[in-house]
C-alpha positions in Angstrom: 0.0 0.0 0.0 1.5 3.6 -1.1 2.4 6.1 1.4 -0.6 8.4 1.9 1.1 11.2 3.8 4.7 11.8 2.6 4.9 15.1 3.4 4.3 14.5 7.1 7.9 12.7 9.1 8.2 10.4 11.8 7.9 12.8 14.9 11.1 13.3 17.3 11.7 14.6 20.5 13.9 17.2 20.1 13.1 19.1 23.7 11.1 22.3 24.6 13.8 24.7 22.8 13.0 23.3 18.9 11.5 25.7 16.7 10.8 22.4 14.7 6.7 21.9 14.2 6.7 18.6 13.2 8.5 17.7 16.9 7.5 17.1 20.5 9.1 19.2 22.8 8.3 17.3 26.2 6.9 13.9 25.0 9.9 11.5 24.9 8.3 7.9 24.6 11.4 6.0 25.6 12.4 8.3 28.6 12.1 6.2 31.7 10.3 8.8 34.6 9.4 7.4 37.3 9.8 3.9 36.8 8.3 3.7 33.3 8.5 4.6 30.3 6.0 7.6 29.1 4.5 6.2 26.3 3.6 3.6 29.2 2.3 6.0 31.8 0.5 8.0 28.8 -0.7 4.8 26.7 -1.9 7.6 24.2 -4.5 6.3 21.7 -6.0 8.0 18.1 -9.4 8.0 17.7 -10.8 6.9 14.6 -13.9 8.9 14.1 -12.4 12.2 14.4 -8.9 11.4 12.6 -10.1 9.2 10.0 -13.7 10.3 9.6 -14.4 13.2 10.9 -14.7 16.1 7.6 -15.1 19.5 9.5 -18.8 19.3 9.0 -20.9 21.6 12.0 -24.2 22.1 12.4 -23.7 25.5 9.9 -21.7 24.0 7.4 -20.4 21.4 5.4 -17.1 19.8 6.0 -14.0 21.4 5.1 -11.7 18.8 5.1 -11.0 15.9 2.7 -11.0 12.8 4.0 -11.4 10.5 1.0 -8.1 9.6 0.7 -8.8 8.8 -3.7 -11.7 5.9 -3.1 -14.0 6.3 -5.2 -16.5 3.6 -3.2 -17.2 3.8 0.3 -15.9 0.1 1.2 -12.2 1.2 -0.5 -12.5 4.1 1.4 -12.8 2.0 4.3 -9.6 -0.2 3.3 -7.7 3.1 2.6 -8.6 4.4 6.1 -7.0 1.6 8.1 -3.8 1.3 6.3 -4.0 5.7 6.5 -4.3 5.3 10.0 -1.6 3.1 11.4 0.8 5.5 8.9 -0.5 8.1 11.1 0.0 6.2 14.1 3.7 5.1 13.2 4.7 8.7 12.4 3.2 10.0 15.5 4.7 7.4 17.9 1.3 6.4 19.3 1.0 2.6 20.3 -3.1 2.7 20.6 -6.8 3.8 18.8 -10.1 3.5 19.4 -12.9 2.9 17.1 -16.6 3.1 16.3 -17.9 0.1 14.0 -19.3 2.4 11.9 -16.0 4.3 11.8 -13.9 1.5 10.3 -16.8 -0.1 8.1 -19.7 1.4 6.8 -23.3 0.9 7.6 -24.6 -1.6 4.7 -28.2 -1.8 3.8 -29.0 -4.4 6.8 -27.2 -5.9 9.8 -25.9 -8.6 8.4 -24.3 -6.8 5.3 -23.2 -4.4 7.3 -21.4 -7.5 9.6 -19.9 -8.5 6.8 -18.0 -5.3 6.1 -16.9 -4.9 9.9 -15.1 -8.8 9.4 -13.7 -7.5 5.8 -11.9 -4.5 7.6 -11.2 -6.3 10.7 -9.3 -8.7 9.0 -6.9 -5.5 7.8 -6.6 -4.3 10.3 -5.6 -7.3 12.2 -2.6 -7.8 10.1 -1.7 -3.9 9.9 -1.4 -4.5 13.6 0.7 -7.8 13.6 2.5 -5.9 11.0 3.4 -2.7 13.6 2.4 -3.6 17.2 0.3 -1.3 17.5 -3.0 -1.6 19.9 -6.9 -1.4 20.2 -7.4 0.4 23.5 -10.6 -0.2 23.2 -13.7 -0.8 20.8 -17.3 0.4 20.8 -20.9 0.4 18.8 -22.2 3.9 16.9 -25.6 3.5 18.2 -26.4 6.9 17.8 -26.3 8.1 14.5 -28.8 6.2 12.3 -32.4 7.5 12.5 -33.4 4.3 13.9 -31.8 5.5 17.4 -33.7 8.9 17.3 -35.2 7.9 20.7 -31.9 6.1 22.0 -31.0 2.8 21.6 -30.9 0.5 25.2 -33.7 3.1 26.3 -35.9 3.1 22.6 -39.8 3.2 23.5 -39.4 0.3 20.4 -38.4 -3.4 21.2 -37.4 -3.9 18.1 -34.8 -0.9 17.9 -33.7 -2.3 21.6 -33.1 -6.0 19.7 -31.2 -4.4 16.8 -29.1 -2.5 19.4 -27.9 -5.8 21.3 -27.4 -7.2 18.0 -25.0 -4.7 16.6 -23.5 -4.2 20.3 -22.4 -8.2 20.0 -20.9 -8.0 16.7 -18.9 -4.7 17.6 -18.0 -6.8 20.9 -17.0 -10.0 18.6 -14.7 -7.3 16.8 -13.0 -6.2 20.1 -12.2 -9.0 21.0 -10.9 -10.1 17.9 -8.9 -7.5 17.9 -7.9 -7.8 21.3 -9.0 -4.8 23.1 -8.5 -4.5 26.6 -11.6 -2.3 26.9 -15.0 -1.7 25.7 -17.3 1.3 26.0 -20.7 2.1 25.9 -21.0 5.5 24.6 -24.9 6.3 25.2 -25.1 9.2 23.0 -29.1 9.4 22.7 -30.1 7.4 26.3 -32.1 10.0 27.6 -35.1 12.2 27.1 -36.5 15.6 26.1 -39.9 15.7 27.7 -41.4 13.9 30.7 -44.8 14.1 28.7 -43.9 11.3 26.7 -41.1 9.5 28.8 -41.7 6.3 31.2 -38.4 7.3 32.8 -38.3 3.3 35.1 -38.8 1.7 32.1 -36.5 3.3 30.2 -33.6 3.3 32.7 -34.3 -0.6 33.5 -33.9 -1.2 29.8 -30.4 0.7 29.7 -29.2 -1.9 32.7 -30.9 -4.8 30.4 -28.7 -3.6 27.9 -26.1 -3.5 29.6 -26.2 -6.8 31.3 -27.1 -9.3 28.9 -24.3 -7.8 26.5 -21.5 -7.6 28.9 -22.4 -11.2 29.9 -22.2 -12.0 26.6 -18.4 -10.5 26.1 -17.2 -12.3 28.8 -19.1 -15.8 27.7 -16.3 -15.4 24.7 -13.7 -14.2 26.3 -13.1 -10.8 26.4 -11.2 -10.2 29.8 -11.1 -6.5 30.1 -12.8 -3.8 31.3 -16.1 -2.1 30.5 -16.8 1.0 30.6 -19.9 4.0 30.6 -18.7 7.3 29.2 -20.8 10.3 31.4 -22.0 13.1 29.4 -24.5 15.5 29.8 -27.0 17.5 27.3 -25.3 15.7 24.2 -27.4 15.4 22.4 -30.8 15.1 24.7 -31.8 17.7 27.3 -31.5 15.0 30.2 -29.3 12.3 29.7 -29.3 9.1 32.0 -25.3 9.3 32.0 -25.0 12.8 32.8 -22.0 12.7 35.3 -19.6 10.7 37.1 -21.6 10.6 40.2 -25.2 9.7 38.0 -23.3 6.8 36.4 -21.7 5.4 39.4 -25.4 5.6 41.5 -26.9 4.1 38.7 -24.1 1.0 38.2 -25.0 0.7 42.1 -28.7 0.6 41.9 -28.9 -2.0 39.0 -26.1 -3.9 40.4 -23.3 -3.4 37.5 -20.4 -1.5 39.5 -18.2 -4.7 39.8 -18.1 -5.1 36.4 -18.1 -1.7 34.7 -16.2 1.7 35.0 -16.0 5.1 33.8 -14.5 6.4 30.7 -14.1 10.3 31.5 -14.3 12.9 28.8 -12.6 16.6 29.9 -15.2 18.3 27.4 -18.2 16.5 29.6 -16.8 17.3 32.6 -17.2 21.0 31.9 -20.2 20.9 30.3 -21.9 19.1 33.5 -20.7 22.1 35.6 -17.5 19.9 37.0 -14.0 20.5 36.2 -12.2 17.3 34.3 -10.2 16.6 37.8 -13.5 16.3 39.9 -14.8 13.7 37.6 -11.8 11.7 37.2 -11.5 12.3 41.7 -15.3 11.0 42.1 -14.8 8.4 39.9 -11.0 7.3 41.3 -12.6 7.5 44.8 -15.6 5.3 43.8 -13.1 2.6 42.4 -14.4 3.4 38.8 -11.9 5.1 37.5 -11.0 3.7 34.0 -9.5 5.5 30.8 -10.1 9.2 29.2 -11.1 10.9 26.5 -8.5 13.7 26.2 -9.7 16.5 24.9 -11.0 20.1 25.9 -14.0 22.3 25.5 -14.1 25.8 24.3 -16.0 27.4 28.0 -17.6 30.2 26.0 -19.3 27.5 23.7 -22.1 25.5 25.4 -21.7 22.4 23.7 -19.2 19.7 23.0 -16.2 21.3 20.9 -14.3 18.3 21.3 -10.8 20.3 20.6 -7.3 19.1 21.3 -6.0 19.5 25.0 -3.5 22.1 25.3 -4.1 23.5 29.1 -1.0 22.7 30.8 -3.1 23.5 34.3 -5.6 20.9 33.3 -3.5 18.1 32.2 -1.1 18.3 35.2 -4.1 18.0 37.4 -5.4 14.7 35.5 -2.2 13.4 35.5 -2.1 14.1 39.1 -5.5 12.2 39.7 -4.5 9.1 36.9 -1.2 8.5 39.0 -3.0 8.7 42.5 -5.1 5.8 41.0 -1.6 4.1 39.9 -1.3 4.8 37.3 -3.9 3.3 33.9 -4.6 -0.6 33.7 -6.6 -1.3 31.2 -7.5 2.4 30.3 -5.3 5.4 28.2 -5.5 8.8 26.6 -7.6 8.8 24.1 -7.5 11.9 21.6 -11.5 12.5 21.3 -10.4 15.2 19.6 -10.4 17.1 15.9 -8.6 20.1 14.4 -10.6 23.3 14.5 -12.7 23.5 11.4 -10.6 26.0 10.0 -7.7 23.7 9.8 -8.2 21.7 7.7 -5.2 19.6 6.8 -3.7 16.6 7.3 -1.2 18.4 8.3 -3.3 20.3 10.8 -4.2 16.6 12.3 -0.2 16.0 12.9 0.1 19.7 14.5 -2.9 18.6 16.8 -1.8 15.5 17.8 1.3 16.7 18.7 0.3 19.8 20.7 -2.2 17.3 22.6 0.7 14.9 23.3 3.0 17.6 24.5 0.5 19.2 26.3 0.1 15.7 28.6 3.5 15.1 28.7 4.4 18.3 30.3 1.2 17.6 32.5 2.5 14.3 33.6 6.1 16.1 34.3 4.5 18.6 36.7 2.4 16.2 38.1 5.5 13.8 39.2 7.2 17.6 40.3 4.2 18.2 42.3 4.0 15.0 44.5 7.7 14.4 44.7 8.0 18.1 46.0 5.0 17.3 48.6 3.7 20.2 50.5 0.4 20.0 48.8 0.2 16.4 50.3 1.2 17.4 53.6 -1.2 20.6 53.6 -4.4 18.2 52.6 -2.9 15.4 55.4 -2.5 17.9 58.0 -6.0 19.6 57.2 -7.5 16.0 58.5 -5.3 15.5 61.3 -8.2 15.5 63.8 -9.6 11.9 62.1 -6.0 10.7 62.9 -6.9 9.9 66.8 -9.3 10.2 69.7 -12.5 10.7 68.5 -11.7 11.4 64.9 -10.0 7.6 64.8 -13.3 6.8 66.2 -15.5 8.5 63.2 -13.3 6.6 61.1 -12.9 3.4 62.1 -17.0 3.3 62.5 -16.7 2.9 67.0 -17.9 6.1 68.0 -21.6 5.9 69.0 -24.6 9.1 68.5 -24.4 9.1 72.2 -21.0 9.5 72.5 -20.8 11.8 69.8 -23.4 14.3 71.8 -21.2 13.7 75.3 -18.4 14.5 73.7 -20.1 17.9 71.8 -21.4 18.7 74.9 -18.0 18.2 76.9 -16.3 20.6 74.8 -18.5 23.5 74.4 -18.5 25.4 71.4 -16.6 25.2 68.6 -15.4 28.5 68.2 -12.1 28.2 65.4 -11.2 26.4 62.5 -8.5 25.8 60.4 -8.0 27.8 57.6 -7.9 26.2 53.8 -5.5 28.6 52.7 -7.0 28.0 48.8 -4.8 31.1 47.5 -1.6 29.6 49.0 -2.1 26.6 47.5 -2.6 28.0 43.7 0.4 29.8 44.6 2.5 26.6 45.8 1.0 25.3 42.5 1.8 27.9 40.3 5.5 27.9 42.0 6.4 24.4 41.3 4.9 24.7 38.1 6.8 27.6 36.5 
């Protein structure tokens, strides 16, 4: 298969001082930091649908960038993409991608044509990566976009749509698996509801955990070992969506009895646009023992809906990589670039100059992060702020003991509470800021 992107090089690290745009400045794969390597700490990952798919089409405008790479039939198109792809992902160093079905095969005119296609391209892409080493981070099922899921798929007020979306959920499933994907996600991009009027809200939700159920049963029946995860996202695209946060997600996996098998799959961009910042969600779902992978990206905050642009806020990705290495660091789970080039840019050069800022951006992030901890007095501050849950009755709180009655004796005892300690928020940023610049 011809080159398709000759103009673009293999990217180097050539450190921050290069005036070279087609080189990282801070990402050095191979550089061992504290104790591994980065690429193994950032297990960075392409997404398909943007990279390969996505034209620089918006809801104003038709797409700006071609993507047809000389096909002249969708299915060659198809073929082209995946051997376009791992070029990209050779050149930009990046061991991992992520996929839609629909992204790497086109819908045919029913599900088992369009079954056939997914195997056809599967098969290439199996060899392109015994061919390069390169990995699926994880895999999941465009049940979304076809008319059939205007009223969502697990949570469609029409069996028949509900049957059709386990169906194509199996095959895409089948295809991780094949592929050997350490993850899977389910990416409910219509489970939710405009209007009450209309809406049996139980049914609908028990359906979603139906869904879920009998299909992740199904993945592990042949084999696929591991993890699952929900992505949390609010408004996009119904006014109230049944995944809207980390906190939603994780009370729902509770309530239908699915947290031991699933976690969360955090998006920066949804963070915001539920009102969190990225780090809380990633906290809440690290706290909850859900924390999983990431969609790295960023939202525009003067733009209320998902923008979906590369990451380059150095404050943001040091705090993630702060939260991703409290958890230990990723398992299963990576950085995956749900992200595309402004519309304006609209090259595949563009693409490469996106990818790299992105990867730079978290590479630098990951580099304070490790500064911050190793220098410790944010740590200390947030330990000593606790202090009092460290003995006498606070040891008590904690380790479940300390009775109501004892609790009002010892209120009583001690009369009123008068100081407290301060948070000191404003020092903090500053320590932050310090170690940071």
């Amino acid at each position: 298969m011809k080159e398709f992107f000759p103009e673009i090089p293999h990217i180097k690290y050539e450190g921050k001082d290069t005036k070279n745009p087609m080189a990282f400045r801070f990402y050095d794969p191979d550089e061992v930091i504290a104790g591994k390597k980065m690429r193994d700490h950032l297990k960075f990952a392409v997404a398909y649908w943007h990279t390969m798919c996505a034209g620089g089409s918006d809801m104003f405008g038709v797409g700006t960038h071609d993507k047809s790479l000389g096909a002249d039939d969708e299915m060659e198109l198809a073929r082209r993409k995946a051997h376009a792809m791992f070029e990209l992902l050779d050149k930009l160093s990046v061991d991992y991608f992520c996929f839609h079905d629909r992204d790497i095969a086109p819908e045919g005119r029913c599900l088992a044509e369009s079954n056939e296609r997914l195997d056809e391209i599967s098969d290439i892409i199996a060899g392109l990566m015994k061919d390069t080493g390169k990995k699926l981070l994880w895999g999941t099922a465009n049940c979304f976009n076809n008319p059939r899921y205007m009223h969502g798929a697990g949570t469609s007020p029409n069996a028949d749509v509900f049957a059709y979306a386990a169906a194509q959920i199996k095959k895409a499933i089948e295809v991780t698996v094949k592929l050997g994907g350490n993850g899977y996600v389910y990416w409910g991009g219509r489970e939710g509801y405009e209007t009450l009027l209309n809406t049996d809200m139980g049914l609908e939700l028990e359906n979603m955990a139906r869904l879920l159920k009998i299909t992740s049963e199904y993945g592990r029946k042949i084999g696929f070992k591991g993890d699952y995860y929900i992505e949390p996202k609010p408004k996009e695209p119904t006014k109230h969506q049944y995944d809207f946060d980390a906190a939603t997600v994780i009370g729902f996996l509770n309530a239908h009895g699915l947290s031991k098998d699933f976690k969360l799959n955090i998006e920066a961009n949804h963070a915001t646009l539920a009102g969190h910042t990225f780090q809380h969600e990633l906290a809440f779902a690290r706290v909850n023992g859900a924390f999983g992978s990431i969609d790295a990206n960023m939202g525009d905050m003067l733009l209320g809906w998902d923008t979906d642009q590369f990451p380059t806020n150095v404050y943001d990705t040091t705090t993630c990589m702060l939260e991703v290495l409290k958890a230990g660091g990723f398992t299963n789970g990576g950085l995956n670039f749900d992200a595309k080039a402004r519309r304006g840019s609209n090259t595949w050069e563009d693409t490469v100059y996106a990818h790299i800022a992105g990867m730079d951006a978290f590479a630098l992030g990951l580099r304070m992060a490790l500064k911050i901890i190793e220098d410790g007095r944010i740590d200390a501050f947030v330990a000593n702020r606790y202090s009092s849950y460290n003995e006498g009755i606070g040891k008590k709180i904690v380790d479940g003991t300390a009775t109501i009655e004892e609790l009002e004796a010892y209120a009583l005892n001690m009369g009123e509470v008068m100081t407290n300690t301060s948070g000191r928020q404003e020092y903090l940023e500053n320590v932050f800021n310090s170690i940071l610049f």
